[in-house]
Every structure is written in structure tokens, then in C-alpha cells.
C-alpha positions, 0 to 999 in steps of 0.5 A: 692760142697756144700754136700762137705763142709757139709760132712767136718763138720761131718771129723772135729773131725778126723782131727788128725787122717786124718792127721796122716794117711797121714803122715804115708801114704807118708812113706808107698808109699816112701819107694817102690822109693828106689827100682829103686835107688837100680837098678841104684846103683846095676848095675852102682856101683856094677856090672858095676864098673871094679875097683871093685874085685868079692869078693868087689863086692859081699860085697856090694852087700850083704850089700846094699840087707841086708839094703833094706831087713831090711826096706821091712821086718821090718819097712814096715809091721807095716807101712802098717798094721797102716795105713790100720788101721788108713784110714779104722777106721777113715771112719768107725767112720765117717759113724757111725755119719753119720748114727747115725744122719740120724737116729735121723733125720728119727725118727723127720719125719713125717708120711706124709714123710713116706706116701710119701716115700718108705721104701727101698728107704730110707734104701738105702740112710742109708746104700748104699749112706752112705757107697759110701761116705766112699770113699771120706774118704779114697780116696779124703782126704787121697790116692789123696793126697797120689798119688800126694805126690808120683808123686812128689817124683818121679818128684824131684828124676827124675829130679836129675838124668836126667832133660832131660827125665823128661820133656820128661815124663812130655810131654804128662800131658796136654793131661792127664789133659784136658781127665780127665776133659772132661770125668769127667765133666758129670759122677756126674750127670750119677752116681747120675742118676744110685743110683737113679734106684738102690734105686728104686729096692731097695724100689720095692723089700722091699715092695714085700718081705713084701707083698710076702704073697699078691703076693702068694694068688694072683697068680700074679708072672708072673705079678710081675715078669715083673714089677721087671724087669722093674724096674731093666732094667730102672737101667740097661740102666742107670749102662751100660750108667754110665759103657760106660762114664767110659769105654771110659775114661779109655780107653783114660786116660791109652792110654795117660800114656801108650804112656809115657814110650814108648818115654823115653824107645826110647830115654833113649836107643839112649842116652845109646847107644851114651854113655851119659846115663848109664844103670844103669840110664836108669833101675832106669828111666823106673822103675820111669815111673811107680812110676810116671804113676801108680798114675795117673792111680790111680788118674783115678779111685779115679776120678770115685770112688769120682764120685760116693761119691758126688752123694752119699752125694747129696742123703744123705743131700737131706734126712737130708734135709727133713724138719720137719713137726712136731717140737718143738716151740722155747718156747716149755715146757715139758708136765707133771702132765697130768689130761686128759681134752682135748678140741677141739676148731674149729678144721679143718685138711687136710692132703695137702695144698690146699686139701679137709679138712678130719676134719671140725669145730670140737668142742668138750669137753672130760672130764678127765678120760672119755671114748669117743668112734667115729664112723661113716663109714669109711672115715668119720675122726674118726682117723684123729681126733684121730691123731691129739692129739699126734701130728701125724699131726697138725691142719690146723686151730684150736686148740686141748688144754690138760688141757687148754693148746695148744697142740703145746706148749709141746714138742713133745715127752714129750706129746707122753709119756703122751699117749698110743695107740693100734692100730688095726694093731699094728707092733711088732719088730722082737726081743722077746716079753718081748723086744716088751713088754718092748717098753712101758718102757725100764728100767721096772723090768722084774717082771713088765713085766710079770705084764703087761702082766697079766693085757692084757691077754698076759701071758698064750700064751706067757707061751706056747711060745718055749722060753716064753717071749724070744720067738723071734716074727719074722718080724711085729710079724708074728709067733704069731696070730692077737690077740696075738699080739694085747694084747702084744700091749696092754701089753706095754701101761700097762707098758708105764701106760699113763693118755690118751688112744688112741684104734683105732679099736683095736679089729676089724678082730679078732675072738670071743675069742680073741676079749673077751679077748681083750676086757676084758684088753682094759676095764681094760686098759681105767679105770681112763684113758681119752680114745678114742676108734675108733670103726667100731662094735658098739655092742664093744662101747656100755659101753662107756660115750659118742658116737660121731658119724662123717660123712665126717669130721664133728660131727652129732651126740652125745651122749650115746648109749641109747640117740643115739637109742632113737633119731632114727638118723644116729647112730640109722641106722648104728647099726639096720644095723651091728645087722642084719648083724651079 
């Protein structure tokens, strides 16, 4: 019950308004138990009272009906209406917490969180199990309490009118509560089993819709088709056991409060029959059994709907429960006036405890405004390197200082706002391109949009685009082409205007004029910028103020490209290799 007392920390600041649809709940479910007071007194003191004339009769009649149709027509309304208002607002304010923070916790992950973790997976702890928990609003903190109310009620007016019959009803609540427990005993663990098979269709089927693309150029439906359907039968077999477990409850449960009335109409007519109960009694009685055993029938499904809200709230805190990779220190300060020297002191990396270090003895001394590019085949560390300075990862021994100071003693994103990147498969958001754009600064001037976009080559296409800069991009940018979107990416470091400069083979797989054109603005971007470009064309590098080439995680050679040529070595090779290449 432990995500019960968490969850309760985010319902503590609507206890008022809980408690007030509670209250006006009581009066809502009240209300209904006049109708078997109406029946008693409209066949045993209207109907059956011989001392009454036709016309008195109907008099009463006619003044009784007038009152119940005032309170049915004019009070319950409003009393519905405020407390369907109350209990639904209520929980969609405290889901709208929830997920405000899980989403502020998912921006503090790491990317080795994200490497290790489905997407779909997650969004279904954000939506699905988030929204599951909504019931523990709504049932376990306001309609349980509700039945219950309501049951005894019904108890204290039956046993006013007839304590015989009442413990009679009351007979079979043993075997109602010993069947509850039982059958509900394993549904958590069942319920908590079945969200975990639907989360992993879920995440199966985010991944194929993203790589439809993949699937289609392939050919490899059929295959894809029984790899769903594996998926989807392992959460078949786990919904029909979860559906057999609750079949088989209810059928029991509803077994027993439906013996419950057959006892009190058998006796309830002997004793009419002998003439020590009224019929009017006996009415009112039998309408009562229901007021009585409908809750508890309620109190059935609330127990598998709370089920599946404590399983749901198990996923969500085990997602809130993911630790921080990357954190701030308690003493952390806030990085500013950057000039852009870094150094690289013993640096080593790997990217799990206890395997192969990608990065080793890294020394390395990077000037402000100096542009130091690395290469090397793939593989070799370059982006793990490149990595490591915005805090992406952490060292696993060394340290990496900017202007003298350790990385790690800056606050994350302060040290992040001091940095730009364009990567090579850099992702566009499914908005416009001026909202893409304007990632790099969300309060710039639309003027210093369109600046940005001058100086990255952007804004001739974008002119050409349907809407211009209100051209709606579609998912990861797949309306435009590679290097349209490259020189939005490009665009927004323009406007984000960073002293350091992270390129990571931003100009790979594009053609002849688009690499031209980024090549131009990246040139433009990298002045009186520290800038690190990652490279795999080395005829794109060969400007640059130093050439560190890697292999297998350590440097082996550098210097500029003249030097390099010159030494004959492995920089050397690799580019005498690309030249005849191309």
C-alpha cells in the first residue's frame, strides 16, 4: 500500500473539495431511500386506512406525491449535476499533477534511460496508467465511501421497521465478505501482469509506426504481422486470465446477495400472511433489500476497478522511481560569461558499470573559439567524446573542465544553455517551422527568427513552403528533406547564439547542394565559436585548427590536416582511402 500513501500526497491539496463531494454525494444517494418510505406509507396509511374517505384518500395522496416530485424534480438535479461536477473535476486536477510531474521527471532522465526504454512503453505509463488511477479518485476515495453510507442507511431505517428481517438480510454478509477477500486476494498481482502486456503493444506498435517506412521497403509484413500477433496474444492470455479471476468473483459475490432477498420475501410473506407484518411493510422491506445489496454489488466492481488503480499506481511510482543519472550537485552554480576553453584531463567513459571503457586516458586542451574536429572509423569514441560536454553522460574517471572549472559543478541546464548542437539526424517537432526554429530561443522577435534563418540558408525554402514559416513540418520533419531540415537545426543554434558548438556529422548522407549550403552556414555558425565538429568525409574538415583523429577510444593522432598529411599515419590512410573513394 505503499503508492497508496504517495498517490495521497499529490489528493492532499483537494481534500476540501473530496470531502465537499462526499457530503453532497450522502445527499444524493439519500434521497432515492424515501421511495420505499413512500411505498410503505402509500399502501399502509393511504390505501389501506379504512377510516379514510376516497376524497381524503386522494388528498393525501396527492399532497405526499406533490412533495416527493418537488425533491425528485427540484432539489436532485442540481445535486447530481454538482456532484458529477465536483468528483470528475476533482480527479482530472489530480491526474493533471500527476502527469505535469512525470513529465518533468522524464525531461531529468537520462539518455541511457531512454536507450533502455521503450517509447510506447512510457507514454503508456503517462496516459493509460495515469488515467487507471483516476479511479481510486472517484471510486476509493468518494463512491466506497458513498456505498457504504448508503448501506447503513438502509440498515438503521430497516431495523426501525422490522429488526427481525434485518438481521435476516444481514445473515448471508459473512459469506460476502470472506468471497471478497478471497477472489480479490490475487487480482493486483493478475491486473498489474495484464497492464504490463498492453504496454509492451503498446511500445511494439510506437516503434513499427515510426519505422513503417522500414517495413514497407522491406517487404516484411508477413513477418511483422506474427511478431505483432505475438505480442498482442502473450496480453490476450494475460486479459482472459485477469477476465476468468473476475468472472468467477462475481459469479460467486452476486450469487450470495442475490440468495439474500429470496430469504426476507419468504419470510416477510409468512409473516404477512400470519398477520404480524403489514404489506405496506413488506413493500418498503423488499425495496430496501435493494438500496441494501445494490452497493454491495457496487462495492464488487469498485474492488476490481481499485485493482487495477493500485496496479496502475505501482507503474507510475515505479517510472517516478527511476533515478537520476545525471543531476545537479547540492553546491551546483550556475554556469555564465562562458569563454569556451575546455580541457579534457584523464578522461575515461563507458557506458555500463563494469564494461569496456569507449573513451581512455583522454588528455586534451581546446582553446577558446577554436575549432577542433575528430575523426577516426566509426566506433572509435568520437561522439562519445562529444557527449560528455553537455553532460549527455558523465565520466566514469577524469574530468572535463570549461574555463577551469569541472563541468559537474554547473547546474545541468545552465551548462546546456551555453551549448549548441546539430546533429546529423537532428529531430524536428510535428509543429511549424518558425515553432521548430524557435527551440532555440522561445521568446525571440519573429524578425529574429527570419535572422536566423538567413544566416543557416533556411529562408529561401521556407519562403517556397505553403504557409512559410507556418508550414506544419509533420512528425520528425517528414515533409521536408534532409538538408531542409539540417538548416532549420542550424537555424535554431542561430537564434539559441551559444560560445560552444558541438556538429556531429552534420553533413553526412546529403547531396552536393545541400551539404554546399550547410557547409556555408555551419562556417558561418563555428565563427568565434569553441566548436567541435565530428566528421566521417574528411575533404569537410580540412579548414579546421586542429584534426584529432581516435581509434578504439584513444587519440592517436594530431594536429592540422597539412601536419597529419605530412606524418603519413593513420589520418593519412583514411583520407588517401575517401579521395579514391569518391
Amino acid at each position: 500500500m505503499n503508492s497508496v500513501k504517495r498517490y495521497m500526497k499529490f489528493v492532499k491539496p483537494y481534500r476540501a473539495q473530496i470531502f465537499a463531494t462526499i457530503v453532497i454525494g450522502i445527499l444524493k444517494f439519500a434521497i432515492p431511500l424515501l421511495i420505499p418510505l413512500l411505498i410503505k406509507y402509500v399502501i399502509d396509511d393511504i390505501i389501506g386506512n379504512h377510516g379514510l374517505s376516497v376524497d381524503e384518500k386522494m388528498h393525501k395522496l396527492v399532497w405526499v406525491m406533490s412533495i416527493m416530485l418537488a425533491i425528485f424534480a427540484i432539489v436532485r438535479p442540481p445535486v447530481e449535476y454538482y456532484r458529477q461536477y465536483f468528483a470528475q473535476g476533482t480527479a482530472s486536477r489530480i491526474l493533471y499533477d500527476i502527469r505535469g510531474r512525470l513529465f518533468t521527471h522524464l525531461q531529468k532522465l537520462s539518455f541511457k534511460f531512454y536507450a533502455n526504454t521503450r517509447g510506447g512503453e512510457v507514454i503508456s505509463r503517462v496516459i493509460n496508467d495515469v488515467e487507471q488511477t483516476k479511479d481510486f479518485v472517484i471510486t476509493g476515495l468518494m463512491n466506497v465511501w458513498l456505498d457504504m453510507v448508503t448501506v447503513l442507511i438502509a440498515i438503521v431505517i430497516m431495523f426501525m421497521m422490522d429488526a427481525r428481517l434485518t438481521l435476516i438480510s444481514l445473515a448471508v454478509f459473512p459469506f460476502y465478505i470472506f468471497s471478497v477477500r478471497y477472489f480479490f486476494g490475487n487480482m493486483r498481482f493478475l491486473t498489474r501482469k495484464r497492464s504490463q502486456a498492453l504496454a509492451e503493444v503498446q511500445g511494439y506498435l510506437h516503434e513499427r509506426v515510426q519505422g513503417m517506412a522500414i517495413i514497407k521497403s522491406f517487404a516484411i509484413e508477413d513477418h511483422e504481422q506474427k511478431q505483432f500477433d505475438k505480442h498482442n496474444a502473450n496480453f490476450l492470455e494475460k486479459a482472459l486470465t485477469h477476465t476468468s479471476w473476475t468472472a468467477k468473483s462475481f459469479a460467486v459475490v452476486n450469487t450470495i446477495t442475490d440468495i439474500a432477498p429470496l430469504l426476507i420475501i419468504f419470510v416477510a410473506g409468512y409473516l404477512v400472511i400470519g398477520g404480524s407484518l403489514t404489506v405496506g411493510t413488506l413493500a418498503a422491506f423488499i425495496a430496501y433489500i435493494d438500496h441494501l445489496y445494490s452497493p454491495l454489488r457496487r462495492l464488487v466492481n469498485s474492488g476490481t476497478t481499485l485493482t487495477q488503480a493500485f496496479a496502475s499506481m505501482d507503474r507510475v511510482f515505479e517510472l517516478l522511481d527511476e533515478t537520476y543519472d545525471i543531476d545537479d550537485l547540492p553546491d551546483a552554480v550556475e554556469c555564465k560569461n562562458v569563454r569556451g576553453d575546455i580541457r579534457f584531463e584523464g578522461v575515461e567513459f563507458q557506458y555500463a558499470k563494469g564494461g569496456e571503457p569507449v573513451l581512455k586516458n583522454i588528455n586534451l586542451q581546446i582553446k577558446a573559439g577554436e575549432t577542433v574536429a575528430l575523426v577516426g572509423m566509426s566506433g572509435g569514441g568520437k561522439s562519445s567524446l562529444v557527449s560528455l560536454i553537455p553532460r549527455f553522460y558523465d565520466v566514469t574517471k577524469g574530468a572535463i573542465l570549461l574555463d577551469g572549472t569541472d563541468i559537474r559543478s554547473f547546474q545541468v541546464r545552465s551548462l546546456r544553455d551555453k551549448i549548441g548542437m546539430v546533429l546529423q539526424d537532428h529531430i524536428l517537432f510535428s509543429d511549424s517551422v518558425k515553432s521548430n526554429i524557435l527551440l532555440g530561443n522561445p521568446n525571440a522577435s519573429d524578425e529574429e527568427v527570419v535572422q536566423a534563418a538567413i544566416a543557416a540558408n533556411a529562408h529561401d525554402f521556407i519562403m517556397n513552403l505553403p504557409e512559410g514559416y507556418d508550414t506544419t513540418v509533420g512528425e520528425r520533419g517528414v515533409k521536408l528533406s534532409g538538408g531542409q531540415k539540417q538548416r532549420i537545426a542550424i537555424a535554431r543554434v542561430f537564434l539559441k547564439n551559444p560560445p560552444l558548438l558541438i556538429l556531429d556529422e552534420a553533413t553526412s548522407a546529403l547531396d552536393l547542394e545541400s551539404e554546399h549550403l550547410i557547409q556555408e552556414a555551419i562556417d558561418k555558425l563555428a565563427r568565434n565559436r569553441t566548436t567541435f565538429i565530428v566528421a566521417h568525409r574528411l575533404s569537410t574538415i580540412t579548414h579546421a585548427g586542429r584534426i584529432i583523429l581516435i581509434e578504439n577510444g584513444e587519440i592517436k593522432e594530431m594536429g592540422t590536416h597539412e601536419q597529419l598529411m605530412e606524418k603519413q599515419g593513420l589520418y593519412y590512410n583514411l583520407f588517401q582511402i575517401q579521395q579514391l573513394e569518391s
